[in-house]
N, C-alpha and C positions, 0 to 999 in steps of 0.2 A: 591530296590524293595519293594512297598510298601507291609502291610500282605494283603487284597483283592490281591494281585496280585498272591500271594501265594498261596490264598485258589483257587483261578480259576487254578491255573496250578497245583495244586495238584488233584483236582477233573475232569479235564480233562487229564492228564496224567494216573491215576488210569483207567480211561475207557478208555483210547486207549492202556494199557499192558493190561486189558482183553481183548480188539476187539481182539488185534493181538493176542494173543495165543490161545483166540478160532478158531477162523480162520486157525492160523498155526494145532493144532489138525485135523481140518478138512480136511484141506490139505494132512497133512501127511496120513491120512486115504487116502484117493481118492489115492491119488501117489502111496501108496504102494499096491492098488488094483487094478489100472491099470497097474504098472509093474511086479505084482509079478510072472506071468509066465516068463517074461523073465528072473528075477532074481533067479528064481528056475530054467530054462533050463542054465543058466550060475553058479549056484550054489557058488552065492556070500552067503556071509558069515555077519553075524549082522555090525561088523565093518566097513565092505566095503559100505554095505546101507547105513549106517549113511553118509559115508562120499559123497556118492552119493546124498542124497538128502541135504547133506550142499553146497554141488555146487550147486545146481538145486534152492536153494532157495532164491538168490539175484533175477534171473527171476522171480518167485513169489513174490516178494516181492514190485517189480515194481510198479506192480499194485495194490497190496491192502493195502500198508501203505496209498493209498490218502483214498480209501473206508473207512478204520480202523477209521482214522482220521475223517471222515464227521461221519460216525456213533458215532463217541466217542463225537465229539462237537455236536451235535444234541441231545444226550442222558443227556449229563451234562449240558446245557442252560436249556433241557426241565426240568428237575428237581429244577434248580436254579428257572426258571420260576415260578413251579412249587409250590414251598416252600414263594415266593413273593419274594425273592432275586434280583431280576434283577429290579422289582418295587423299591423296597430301596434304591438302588445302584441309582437309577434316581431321585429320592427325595432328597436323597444326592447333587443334583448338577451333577453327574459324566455322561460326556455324552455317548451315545450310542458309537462314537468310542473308548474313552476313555476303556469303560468297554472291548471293544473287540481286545486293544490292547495285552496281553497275549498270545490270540488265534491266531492272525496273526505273533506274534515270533514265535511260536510253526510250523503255516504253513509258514514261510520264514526260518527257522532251516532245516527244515525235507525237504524242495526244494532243497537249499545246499547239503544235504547228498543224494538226491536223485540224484542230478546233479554227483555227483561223484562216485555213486552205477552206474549210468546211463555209465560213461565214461571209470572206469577204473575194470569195477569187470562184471558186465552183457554181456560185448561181448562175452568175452571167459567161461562164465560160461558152456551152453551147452557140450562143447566140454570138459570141466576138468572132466564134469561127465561124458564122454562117456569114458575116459581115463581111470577112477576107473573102470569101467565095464571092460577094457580092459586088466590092468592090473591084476583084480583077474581071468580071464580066459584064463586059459592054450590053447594055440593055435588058441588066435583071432586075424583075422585080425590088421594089426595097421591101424588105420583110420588117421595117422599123415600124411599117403604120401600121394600126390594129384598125379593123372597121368597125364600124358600131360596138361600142361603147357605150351599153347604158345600165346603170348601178343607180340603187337609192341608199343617203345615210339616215340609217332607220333613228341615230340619237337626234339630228337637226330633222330628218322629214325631207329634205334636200334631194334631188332626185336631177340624175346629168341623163341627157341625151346627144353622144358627140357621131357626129359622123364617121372619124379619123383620127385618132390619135398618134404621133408622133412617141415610141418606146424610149427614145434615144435621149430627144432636144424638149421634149415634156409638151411639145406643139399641139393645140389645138383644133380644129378645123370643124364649121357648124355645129356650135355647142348651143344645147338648150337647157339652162338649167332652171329649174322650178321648186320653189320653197315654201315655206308658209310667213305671213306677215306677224307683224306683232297684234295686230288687232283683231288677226285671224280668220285674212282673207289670204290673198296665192301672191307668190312677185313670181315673175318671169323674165329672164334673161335672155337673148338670141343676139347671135355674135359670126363671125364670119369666119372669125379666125378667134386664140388665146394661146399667149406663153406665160410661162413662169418668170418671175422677174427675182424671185428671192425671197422677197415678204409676200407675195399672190402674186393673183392671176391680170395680166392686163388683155383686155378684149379688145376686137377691132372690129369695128362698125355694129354699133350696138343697137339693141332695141331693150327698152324696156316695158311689163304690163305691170298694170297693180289691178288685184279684181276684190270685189267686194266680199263679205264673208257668205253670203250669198250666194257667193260664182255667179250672180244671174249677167253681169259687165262689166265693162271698163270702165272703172269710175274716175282715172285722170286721161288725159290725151298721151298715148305714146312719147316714152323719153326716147329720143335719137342719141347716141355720141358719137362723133371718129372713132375715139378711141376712149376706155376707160377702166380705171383700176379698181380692184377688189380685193380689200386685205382680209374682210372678213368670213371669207370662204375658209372651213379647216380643213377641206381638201386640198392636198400637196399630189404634185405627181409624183411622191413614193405611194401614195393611196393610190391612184390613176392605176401604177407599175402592179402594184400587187392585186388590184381588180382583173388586169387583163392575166397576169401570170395563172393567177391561183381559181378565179372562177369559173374559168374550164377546166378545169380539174378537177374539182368539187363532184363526185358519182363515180368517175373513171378510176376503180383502181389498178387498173394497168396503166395509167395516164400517170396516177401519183406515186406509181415507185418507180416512175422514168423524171421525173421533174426534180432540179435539187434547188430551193428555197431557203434562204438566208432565215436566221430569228428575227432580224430586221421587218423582213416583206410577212413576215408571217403575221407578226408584233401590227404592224400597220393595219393588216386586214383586216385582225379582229376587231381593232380600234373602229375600222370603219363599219362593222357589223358586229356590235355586242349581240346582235338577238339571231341566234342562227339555228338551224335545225338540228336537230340530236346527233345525227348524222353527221352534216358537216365540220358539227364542232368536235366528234368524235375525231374525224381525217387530220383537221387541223390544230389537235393536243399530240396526236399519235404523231405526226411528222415535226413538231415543235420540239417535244423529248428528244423524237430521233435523229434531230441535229446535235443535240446537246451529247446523249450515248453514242454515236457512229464514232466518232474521235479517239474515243479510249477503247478499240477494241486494240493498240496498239500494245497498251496496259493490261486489258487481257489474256492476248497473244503471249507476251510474257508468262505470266501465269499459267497457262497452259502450256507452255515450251519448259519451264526448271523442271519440272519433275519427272516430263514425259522423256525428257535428253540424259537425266544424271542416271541410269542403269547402269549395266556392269561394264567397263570396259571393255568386255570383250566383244562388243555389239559392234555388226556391222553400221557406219554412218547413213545407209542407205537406209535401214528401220527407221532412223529420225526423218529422214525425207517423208518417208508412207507414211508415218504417222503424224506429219503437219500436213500433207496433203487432205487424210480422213478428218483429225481435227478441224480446221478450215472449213472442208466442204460440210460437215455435221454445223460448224457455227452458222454458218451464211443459210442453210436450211432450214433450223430453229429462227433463226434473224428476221426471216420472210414471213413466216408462218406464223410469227408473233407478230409482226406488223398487221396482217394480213387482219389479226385477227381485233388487235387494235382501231385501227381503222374502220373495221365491221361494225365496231359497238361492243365488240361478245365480252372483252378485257378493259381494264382502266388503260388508258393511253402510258401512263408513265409505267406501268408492270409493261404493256407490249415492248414500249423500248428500250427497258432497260433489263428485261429479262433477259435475254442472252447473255447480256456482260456476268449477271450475278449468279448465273447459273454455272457457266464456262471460269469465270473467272473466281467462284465462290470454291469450283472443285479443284482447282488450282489452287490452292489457298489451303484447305483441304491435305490435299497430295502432298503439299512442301511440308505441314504439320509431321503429318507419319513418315516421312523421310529420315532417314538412318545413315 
C-alpha cells in the first residue's frame, strides 16, 4: 500500500468513527426517549438497557453505516479538495479512479460486513431485545410461544396443527400432524408434546390413526407410545421458524418493510411452499434480492460521494454535507418505491431491488468517466 493510500484511508476512516459515534449518541438519545416509559413501567435496570439497545443496534446500524460512510467521504474529498490535494494528485499523473481506489475498498469491505450483519445477526435482533425486556420482568408474558400453528407442505401433502410452538427451544405442544399413506389412505399423529432432537422430531404421548383410502374408518386399532421418534418428517424447526416469521406477513406491506429476514428463513419457506400465489411469491423474490442489494448500498454511497466531493477547492465543506444529505434521502426514496412496487407485482423482483444500486451507482460511474 502505497503512503497516499494511507493518508486517504486514514483521513477517511477518522471521519466515518466520528460520523458513527455522533450518530450512535444521537440515537441512543432518541431510543432511550422513546422507551423510557416502557423501561420505567418494566423497571429494567442500567445493565439490562445496555444490553437492550446492544441488540437493537445491528437494526440501526443497517442503515447508517451507508449514511456515515457517504457523509465521511464527502466531508474528507471536500477538504482534500479543499487544501488542492486532489489537484496535485492529478498533476502527478494519478488518475481520477486510481485516487478513488481506497475509498471503493473501504465501500466493497463495509458491503461484506454488511452482507453478514444483514444475514446472520439483524433477523433475530428485534426479538433478543425483546427477550432482555423479558427476562428482567417478573411475570411477563414469554413471547417465544406462537399459538396456533398450522401450515400444510403442499410437496408431501403433510399438514401440522400445533397448539404452541416454542420460537426459541423448537418445542412443541399438541401437535396434530396428518399425511397421506403409501396406499393412499390418511396417518395421523397426536402427541402432547414434541422437540427436536437433531435428526427429527421425538413426540410425547403419542397416538396414532391409519384410515382407509375411503376415509370411511379406522382400519387398525390405535397405536399408543410414551414416547416416539420421527426422522422422516422434512420438516425442521428452521421450516416451523420461517412459517411463523414470514406467514403473517405475507398481504401486509407495512408488515414487510418492518420485518428483516435472513436468505436462510426465506430459502426454507419457499422449500416448504413451492406452489404459492403470484403475490406472495412476488413479496418473497422482492425481499430475497433485497437482502442480497441492501449491503452494497455502501458501494454505492461511494460512488455517489467521488464525484459529488472532487469540485473546486474552493467550495465550502458544508455543500458536501447538503449534498449527501439530498443524495441519501433521494436513494432511500427511489429504495421504497421500487420495493414497493416489487412486492406489488408491477416490477420483476430483482429490477425492484437492485434498481436503486444501478441507477445511483450507474450515474456514479458515469460522473467519475467525465471527471477532468
Amino acid at each position: 500500500m502505497r503512503l497516499l493510500d494511507r493518508y486517504q484511508l486514514r483521513e477517511l476512516l477518522l471521519a466515518l468513527l466520528y460520523c458513527l459515534l455522533g450518530i450512535l449518541v444521537f440515537w441512543m438519545a432518541f431510543e432511550l426517549l422513546g422507551e423510557m416509559d416502557e423501561l420505567k413501567r418494566r423497571n429494567i435496570g442500567p445493565w439490562e438497557t445496555l444490553a437492550y439497545l446492544g441488540h437493537r443496534l445491528p437494526l440501526f446500524l443497517l442503515i447508517q453505516i451507508p449514511v456515515a460512510l457517504l457523509l465521511s467521504l464527502l466531508y474528507a474529498l471536500s477538504q482534500h479538495a479543499r487544501h488542492h490535494e486532489l489537484v496535485a494528485m492529478r498533476a502527478a499523473g494519478i488518475s481520477p479512479w486510481r485516487i478513488s481506489l481506497p475509498y471503493l475498498g473501504v465501500g466493497i469491505v463495509l458491503s461484506g460486513g454488511m452482507l453478514a450483519l444483514n444475514e446472520y445477526v439483524v433477523p433475530d435482533a428485534a426479538a433478543r431485545a425483546d427477550a432482555v425486556l423479558e427476562r428482567a420482568t417478573a411475570g411477563a408474558p414469554d413471547r417465544a410461544w406462537k399459538l396456533g400453528l398450522n401450515f400444510r407442505d403442499p410437496q408431501t401433502d403433510r399438514s401440522w396443527y400445533v397448539q404452541a410452538f416454542n420460537v426459541q427451544t423448537a418445542e412443541l405442544r399438541g401437535v396434530h400432524v396428518v399425511w397421506k399413506a403409501e396406499g393412499g389412505g390418511r396417518e395421523e399423529l397426536m402427541a402432547t408434546r414434541g422437540i427436536w432432537e437433531g435428526d427429527g422430531w421425538l413426540f410425547e404421548r403419542v397416538t396414532r390413526f391409519s384410515f382407509g383410502p375411503d376415509r370411511s374408518g379406522i382400519e387398525t386399532v390405535p397405536i399408543r407410545h410414551e414416547s416416539l421418534k420421527v426422522t422422516d418428517f422434512p420438516e425442521t424447526p428452521a421450516h416451523l421458524r420461517s412459517e411463523v416469521k414470514i406467514s403473517q406477513l405475507l398481504g401486509s406491506v407495512k408488515k414487510s418493510r418492518q420485518v428483516q429476514l435472513s436468505l436462510r428463513e426465506i430459502h426454507a419457506y419457499r422449500e416448504l411452499h413451492p406452489s404459492l400465489t403470484p403475490k406472495a411469491e412476488a413479496q418473497l423474490e422482492t425481499w430475497f434480492h433485497d437482502r442480497l442489494a441492501t449491503p452494497w448500498m455502501c458501494l454505492v454511497v461511494v460512488l455517489i460521494g467521488l464525484p459529488a466531493a472532487t469540485g473546486s477547492g474552493r467550495r465550502n465543506p458544508f455543500v458536501g454535507v447538503a449534498a449527501a444529505i439530498f443524495l441519501a434521502f433521494a436513494f432511500f426514496v427511489v429504495k421504497e418505491f421500487s420495493l414497493a412496487a416489487g412486492a406489488g407485482g408491477y416490477v420483476a423482483p430483482w429490477l425492484a431491488a437492485w434498481l436503486p444500486n444501478l441507477v445511483f451507482g450507474g450515474s456514479g460511474v458515469v460522473a467519475m468517466q467525465r471527471t477532468r
